[in-house]
DOLUMDREN-236234 format. One record per atom (N, C-alpha, C, CB): residue in one letter; atom name; x, y, z; residue number from 0. Coordinates in steps of 0.02 Angstrom, whole numbers. Glycine has a CB too. Layout:
BEGIN
{pt "a" "CA" {X Y Z} NUM}
...
END
This chain:
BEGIN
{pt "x" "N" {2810 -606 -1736} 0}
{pt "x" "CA" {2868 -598 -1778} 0}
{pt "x" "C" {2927 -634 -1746} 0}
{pt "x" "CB" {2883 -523 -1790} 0}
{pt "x" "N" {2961 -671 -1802} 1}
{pt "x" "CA" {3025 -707 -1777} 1}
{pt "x" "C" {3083 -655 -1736} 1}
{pt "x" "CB" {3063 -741 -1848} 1}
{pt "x" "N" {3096 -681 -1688} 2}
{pt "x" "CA" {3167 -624 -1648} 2}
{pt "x" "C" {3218 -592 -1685} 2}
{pt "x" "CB" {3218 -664 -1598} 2}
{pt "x" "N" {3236 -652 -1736} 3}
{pt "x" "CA" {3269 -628 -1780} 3}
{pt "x" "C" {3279 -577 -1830} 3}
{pt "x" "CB" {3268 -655 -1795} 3}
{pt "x" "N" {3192 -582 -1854} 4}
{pt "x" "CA" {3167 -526 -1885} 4}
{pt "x" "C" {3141 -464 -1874} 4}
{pt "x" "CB" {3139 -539 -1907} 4}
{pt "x" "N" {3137 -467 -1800} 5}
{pt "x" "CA" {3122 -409 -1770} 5}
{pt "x" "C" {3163 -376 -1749} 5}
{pt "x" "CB" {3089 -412 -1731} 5}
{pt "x" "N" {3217 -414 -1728} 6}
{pt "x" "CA" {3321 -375 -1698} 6}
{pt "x" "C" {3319 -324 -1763} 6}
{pt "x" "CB" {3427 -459 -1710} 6}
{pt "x" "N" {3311 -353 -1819} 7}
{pt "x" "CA" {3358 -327 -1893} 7}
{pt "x" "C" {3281 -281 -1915} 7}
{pt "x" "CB" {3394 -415 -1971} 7}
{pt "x" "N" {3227 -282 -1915} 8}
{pt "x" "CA" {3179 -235 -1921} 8}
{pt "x" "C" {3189 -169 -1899} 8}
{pt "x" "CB" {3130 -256 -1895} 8}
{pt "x" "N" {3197 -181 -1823} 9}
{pt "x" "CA" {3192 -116 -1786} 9}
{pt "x" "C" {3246 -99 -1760} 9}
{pt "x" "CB" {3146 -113 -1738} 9}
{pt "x" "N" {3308 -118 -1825} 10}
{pt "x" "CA" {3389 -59 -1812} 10}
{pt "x" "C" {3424 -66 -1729} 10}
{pt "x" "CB" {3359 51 -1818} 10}
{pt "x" "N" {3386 -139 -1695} 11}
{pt "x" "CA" {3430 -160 -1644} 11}
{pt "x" "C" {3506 -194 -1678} 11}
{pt "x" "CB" {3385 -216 -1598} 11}
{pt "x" "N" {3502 -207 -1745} 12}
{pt "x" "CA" {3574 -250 -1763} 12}
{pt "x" "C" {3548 -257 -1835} 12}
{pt "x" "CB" {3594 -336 -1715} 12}
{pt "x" "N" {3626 -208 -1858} 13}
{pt "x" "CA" {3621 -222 -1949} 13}
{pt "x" "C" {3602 -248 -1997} 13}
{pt "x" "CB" {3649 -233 -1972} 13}
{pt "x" "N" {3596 -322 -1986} 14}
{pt "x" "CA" {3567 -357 -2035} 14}
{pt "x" "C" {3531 -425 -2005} 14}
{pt "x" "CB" {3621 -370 -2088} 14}
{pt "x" "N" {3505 -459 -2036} 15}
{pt "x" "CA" {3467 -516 -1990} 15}
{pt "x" "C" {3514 -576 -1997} 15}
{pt "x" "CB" {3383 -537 -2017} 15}
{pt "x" "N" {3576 -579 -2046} 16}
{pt "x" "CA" {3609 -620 -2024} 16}
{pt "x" "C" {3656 -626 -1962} 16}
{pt "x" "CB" {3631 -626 -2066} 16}
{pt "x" "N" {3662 -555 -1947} 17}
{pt "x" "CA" {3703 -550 -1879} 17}
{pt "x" "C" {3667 -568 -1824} 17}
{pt "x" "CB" {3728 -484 -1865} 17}
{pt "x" "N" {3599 -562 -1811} 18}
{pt "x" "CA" {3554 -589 -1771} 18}
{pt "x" "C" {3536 -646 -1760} 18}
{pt "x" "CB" {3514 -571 -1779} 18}
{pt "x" "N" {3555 -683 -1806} 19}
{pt "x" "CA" {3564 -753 -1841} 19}
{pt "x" "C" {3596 -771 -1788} 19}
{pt "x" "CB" {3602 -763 -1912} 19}
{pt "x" "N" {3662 -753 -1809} 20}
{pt "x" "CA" {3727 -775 -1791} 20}
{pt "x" "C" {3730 -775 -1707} 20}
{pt "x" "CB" {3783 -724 -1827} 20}
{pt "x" "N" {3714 -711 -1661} 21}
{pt "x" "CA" {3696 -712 -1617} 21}
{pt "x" "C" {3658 -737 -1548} 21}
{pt "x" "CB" {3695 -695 -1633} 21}
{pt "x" "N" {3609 -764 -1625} 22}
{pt "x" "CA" {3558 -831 -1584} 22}
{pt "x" "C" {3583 -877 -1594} 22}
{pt "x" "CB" {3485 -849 -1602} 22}
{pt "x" "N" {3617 -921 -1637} 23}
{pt "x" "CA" {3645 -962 -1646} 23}
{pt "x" "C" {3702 -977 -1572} 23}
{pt "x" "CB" {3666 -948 -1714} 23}
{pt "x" "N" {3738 -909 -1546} 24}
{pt "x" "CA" {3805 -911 -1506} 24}
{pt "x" "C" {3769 -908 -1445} 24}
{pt "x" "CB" {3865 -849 -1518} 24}
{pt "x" "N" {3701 -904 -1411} 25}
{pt "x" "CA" {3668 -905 -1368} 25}
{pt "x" "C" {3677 -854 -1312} 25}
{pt "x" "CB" {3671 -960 -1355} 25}
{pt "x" "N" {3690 -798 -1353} 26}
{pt "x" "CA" {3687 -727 -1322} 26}
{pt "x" "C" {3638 -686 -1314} 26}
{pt "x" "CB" {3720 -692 -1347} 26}
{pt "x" "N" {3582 -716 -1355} 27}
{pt "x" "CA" {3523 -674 -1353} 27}
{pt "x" "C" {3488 -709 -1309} 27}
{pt "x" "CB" {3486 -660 -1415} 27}
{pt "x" "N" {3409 -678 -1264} 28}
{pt "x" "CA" {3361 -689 -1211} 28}
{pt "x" "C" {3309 -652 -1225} 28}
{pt "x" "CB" {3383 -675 -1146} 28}
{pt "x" "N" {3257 -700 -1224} 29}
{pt "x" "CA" {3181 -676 -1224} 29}
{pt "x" "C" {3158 -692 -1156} 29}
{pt "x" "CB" {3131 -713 -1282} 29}
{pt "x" "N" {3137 -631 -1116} 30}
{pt "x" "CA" {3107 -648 -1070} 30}
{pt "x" "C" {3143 -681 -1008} 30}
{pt "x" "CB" {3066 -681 -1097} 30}
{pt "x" "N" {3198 -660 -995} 31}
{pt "x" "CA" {3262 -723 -972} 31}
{pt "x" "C" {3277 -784 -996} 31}
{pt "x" "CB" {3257 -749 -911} 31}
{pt "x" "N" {3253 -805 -1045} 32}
{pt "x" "CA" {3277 -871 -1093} 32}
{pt "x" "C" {3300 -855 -1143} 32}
{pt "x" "CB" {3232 -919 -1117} 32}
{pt "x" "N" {3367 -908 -1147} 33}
{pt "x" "CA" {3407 -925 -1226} 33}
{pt "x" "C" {3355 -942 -1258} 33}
{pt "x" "CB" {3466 -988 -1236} 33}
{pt "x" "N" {3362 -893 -1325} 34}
{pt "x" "CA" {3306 -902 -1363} 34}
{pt "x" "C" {3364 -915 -1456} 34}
{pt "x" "CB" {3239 -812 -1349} 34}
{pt "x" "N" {3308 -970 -1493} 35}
{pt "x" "CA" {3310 -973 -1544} 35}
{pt "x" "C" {3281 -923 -1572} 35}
{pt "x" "CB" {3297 -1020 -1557} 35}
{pt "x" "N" {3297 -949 -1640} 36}
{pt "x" "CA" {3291 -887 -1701} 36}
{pt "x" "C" {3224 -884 -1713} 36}
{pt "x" "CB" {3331 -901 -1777} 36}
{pt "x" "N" {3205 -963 -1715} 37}
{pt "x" "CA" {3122 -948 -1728} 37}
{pt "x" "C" {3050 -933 -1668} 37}
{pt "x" "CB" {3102 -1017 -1767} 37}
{pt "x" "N" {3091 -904 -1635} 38}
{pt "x" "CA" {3065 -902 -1554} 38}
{pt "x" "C" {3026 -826 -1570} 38}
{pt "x" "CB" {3142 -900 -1478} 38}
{pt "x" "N" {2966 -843 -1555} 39}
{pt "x" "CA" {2923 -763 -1568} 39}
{pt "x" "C" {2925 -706 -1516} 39}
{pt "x" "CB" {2841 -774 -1573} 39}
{pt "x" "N" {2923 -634 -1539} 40}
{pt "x" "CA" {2909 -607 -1492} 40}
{pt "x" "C" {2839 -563 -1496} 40}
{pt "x" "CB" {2965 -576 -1479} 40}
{pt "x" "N" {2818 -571 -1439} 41}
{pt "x" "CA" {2769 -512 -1434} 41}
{pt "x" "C" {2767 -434 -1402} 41}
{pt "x" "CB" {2725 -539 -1404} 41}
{pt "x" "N" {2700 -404 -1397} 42}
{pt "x" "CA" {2710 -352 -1360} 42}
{pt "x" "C" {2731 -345 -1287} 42}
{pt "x" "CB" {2662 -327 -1367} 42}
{pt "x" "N" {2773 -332 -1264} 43}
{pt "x" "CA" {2771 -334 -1193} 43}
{pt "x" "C" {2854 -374 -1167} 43}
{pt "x" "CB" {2693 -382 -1168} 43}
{pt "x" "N" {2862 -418 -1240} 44}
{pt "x" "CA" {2937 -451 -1198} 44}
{pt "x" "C" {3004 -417 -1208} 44}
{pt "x" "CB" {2957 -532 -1225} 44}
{pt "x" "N" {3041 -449 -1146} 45}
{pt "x" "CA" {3105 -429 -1146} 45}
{pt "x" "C" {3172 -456 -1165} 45}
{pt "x" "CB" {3109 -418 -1100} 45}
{pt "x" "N" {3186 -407 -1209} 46}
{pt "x" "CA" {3244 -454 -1260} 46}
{pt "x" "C" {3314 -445 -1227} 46}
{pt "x" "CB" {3253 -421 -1351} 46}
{pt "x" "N" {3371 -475 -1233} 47}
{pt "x" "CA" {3420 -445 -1185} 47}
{pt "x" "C" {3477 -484 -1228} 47}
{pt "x" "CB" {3411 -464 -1092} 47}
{pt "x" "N" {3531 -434 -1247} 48}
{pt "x" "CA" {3580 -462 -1288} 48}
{pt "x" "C" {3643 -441 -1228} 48}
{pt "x" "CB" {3583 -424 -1376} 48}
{pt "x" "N" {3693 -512 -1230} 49}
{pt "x" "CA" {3742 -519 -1190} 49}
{pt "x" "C" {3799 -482 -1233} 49}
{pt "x" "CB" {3751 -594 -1170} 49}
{pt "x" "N" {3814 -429 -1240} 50}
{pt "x" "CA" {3882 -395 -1266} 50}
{pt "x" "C" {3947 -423 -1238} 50}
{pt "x" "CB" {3883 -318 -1250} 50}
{pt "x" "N" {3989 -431 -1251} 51}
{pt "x" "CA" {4068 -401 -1218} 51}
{pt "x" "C" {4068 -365 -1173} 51}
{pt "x" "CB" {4112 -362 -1257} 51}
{pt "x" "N" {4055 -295 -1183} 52}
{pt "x" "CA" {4037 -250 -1150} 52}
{pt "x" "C" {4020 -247 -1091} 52}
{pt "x" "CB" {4006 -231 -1172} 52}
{pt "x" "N" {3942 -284 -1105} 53}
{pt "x" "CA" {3904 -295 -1039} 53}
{pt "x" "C" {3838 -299 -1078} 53}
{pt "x" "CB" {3909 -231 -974} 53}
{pt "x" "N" {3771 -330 -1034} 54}
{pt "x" "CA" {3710 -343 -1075} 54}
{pt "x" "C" {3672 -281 -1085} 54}
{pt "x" "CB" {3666 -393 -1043} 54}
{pt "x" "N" {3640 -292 -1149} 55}
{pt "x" "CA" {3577 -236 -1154} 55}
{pt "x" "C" {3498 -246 -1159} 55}
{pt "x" "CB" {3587 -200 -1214} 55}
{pt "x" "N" {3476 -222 -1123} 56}
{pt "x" "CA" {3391 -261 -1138} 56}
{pt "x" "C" {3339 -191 -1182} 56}
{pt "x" "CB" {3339 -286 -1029} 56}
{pt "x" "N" {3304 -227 -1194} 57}
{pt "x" "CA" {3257 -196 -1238} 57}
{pt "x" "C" {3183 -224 -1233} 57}
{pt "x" "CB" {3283 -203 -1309} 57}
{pt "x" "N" {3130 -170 -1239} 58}
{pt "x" "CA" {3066 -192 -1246} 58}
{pt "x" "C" {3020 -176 -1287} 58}
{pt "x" "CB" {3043 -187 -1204} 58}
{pt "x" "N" {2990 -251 -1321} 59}
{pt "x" "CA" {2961 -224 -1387} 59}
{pt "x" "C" {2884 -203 -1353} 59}
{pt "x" "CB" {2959 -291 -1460} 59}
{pt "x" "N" {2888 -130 -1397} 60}
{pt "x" "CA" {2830 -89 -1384} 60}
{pt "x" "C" {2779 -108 -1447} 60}
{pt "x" "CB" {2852 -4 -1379} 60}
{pt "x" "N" {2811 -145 -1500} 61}
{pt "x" "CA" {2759 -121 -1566} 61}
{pt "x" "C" {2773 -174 -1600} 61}
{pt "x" "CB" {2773 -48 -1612} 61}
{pt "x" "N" {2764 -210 -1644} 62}
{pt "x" "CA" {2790 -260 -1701} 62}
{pt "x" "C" {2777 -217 -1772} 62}
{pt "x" "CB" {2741 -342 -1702} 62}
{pt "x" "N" {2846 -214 -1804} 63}
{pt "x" "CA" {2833 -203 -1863} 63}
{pt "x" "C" {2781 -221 -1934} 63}
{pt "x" "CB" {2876 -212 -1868} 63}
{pt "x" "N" {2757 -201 -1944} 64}
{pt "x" "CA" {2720 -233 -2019} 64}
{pt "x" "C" {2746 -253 -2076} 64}
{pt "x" "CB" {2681 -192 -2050} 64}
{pt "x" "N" {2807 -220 -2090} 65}
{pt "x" "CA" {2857 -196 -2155} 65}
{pt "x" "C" {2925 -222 -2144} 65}
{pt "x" "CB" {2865 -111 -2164} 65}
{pt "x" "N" {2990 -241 -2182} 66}
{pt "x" "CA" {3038 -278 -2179} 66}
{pt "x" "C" {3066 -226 -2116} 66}
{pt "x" "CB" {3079 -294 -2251} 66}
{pt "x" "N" {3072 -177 -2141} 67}
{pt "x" "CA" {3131 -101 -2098} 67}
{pt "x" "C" {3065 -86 -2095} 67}
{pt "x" "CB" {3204 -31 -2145} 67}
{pt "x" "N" {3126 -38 -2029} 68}
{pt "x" "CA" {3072 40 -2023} 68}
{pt "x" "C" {3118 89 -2022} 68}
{pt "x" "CB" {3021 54 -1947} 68}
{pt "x" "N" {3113 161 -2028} 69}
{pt "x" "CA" {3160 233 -2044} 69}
{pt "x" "C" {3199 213 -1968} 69}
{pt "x" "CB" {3106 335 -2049} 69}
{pt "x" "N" {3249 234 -1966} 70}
{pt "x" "CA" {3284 249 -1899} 70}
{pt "x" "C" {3252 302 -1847} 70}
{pt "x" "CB" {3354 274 -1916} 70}
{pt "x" "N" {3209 356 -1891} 71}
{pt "x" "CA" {3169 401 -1837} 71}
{pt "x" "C" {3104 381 -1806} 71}
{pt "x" "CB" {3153 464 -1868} 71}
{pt "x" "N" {3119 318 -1821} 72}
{pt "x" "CA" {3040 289 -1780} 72}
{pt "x" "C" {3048 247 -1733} 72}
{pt "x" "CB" {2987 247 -1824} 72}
{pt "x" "N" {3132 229 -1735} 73}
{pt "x" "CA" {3155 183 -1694} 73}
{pt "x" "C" {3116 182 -1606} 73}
{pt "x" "CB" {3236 201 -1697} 73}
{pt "x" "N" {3109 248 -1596} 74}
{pt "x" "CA" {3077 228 -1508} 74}
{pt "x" "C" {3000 217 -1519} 74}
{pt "x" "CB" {3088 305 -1438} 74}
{pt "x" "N" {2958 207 -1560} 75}
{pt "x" "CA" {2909 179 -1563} 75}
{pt "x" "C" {2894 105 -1554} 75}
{pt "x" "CB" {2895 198 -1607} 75}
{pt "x" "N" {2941 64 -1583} 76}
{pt "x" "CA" {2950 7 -1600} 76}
{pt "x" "C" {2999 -36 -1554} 76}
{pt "x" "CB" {2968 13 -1661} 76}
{pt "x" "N" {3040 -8 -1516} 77}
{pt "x" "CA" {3089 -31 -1439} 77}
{pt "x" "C" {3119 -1 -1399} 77}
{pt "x" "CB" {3137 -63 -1441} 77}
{pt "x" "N" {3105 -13 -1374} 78}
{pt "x" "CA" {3114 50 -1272} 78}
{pt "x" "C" {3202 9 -1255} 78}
{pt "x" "CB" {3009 6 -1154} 78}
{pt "x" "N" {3253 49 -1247} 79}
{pt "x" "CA" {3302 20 -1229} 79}
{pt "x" "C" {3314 32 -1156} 79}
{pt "x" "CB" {3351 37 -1269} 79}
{pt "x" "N" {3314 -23 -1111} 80}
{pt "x" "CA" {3298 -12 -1044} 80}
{pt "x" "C" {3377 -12 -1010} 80}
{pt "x" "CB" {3241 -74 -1013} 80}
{pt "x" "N" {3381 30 -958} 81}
{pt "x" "CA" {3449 26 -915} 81}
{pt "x" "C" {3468 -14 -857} 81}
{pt "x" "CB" {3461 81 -891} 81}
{pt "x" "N" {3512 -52 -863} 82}
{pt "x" "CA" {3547 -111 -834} 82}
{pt "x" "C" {3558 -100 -781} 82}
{pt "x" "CB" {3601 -133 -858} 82}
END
């Protein structure tokens, strides 16, 4: 599944244009690489979005099948790991 579509699947970020947008500004990382939009992910990698804030990483445990998934399934589908 595209990164893109997997950010905005699994309720890491509102809509997939904002994920878009994100990859586009080269804030997002697969695996420690600037990653494009059409850059796949699998089971096992690590996604890591550069905030303002400070960065957040995440690991996909699952790939969706379906556009969304419920918000109560959210930790099935990505492990949010601490910095």
């Amino acid at each position: 599944m595209r990164v893109d579509k997997w950010l905005s699947a699994v309720n890491v970020v509102k809509r997939r244009t904002i994920a878009t947008d994100m990859l586009k500004s080269g804030v997002v990382y697969v695996n420690g690489m600037k990653a494009k939009a059409s850059k796949n992910v699998a089971v096992g990698d690590k996604v890591t979005i550069e905030y303002l804030k400070g960065p957040k990483s995440y690991e996909v445990l699952q790939i969706p099948t379906t556009k969304t998934i419920p918000k109560s399934q959210k930790e099935e589908y990505v492990k949010e790991l601490s910095n």
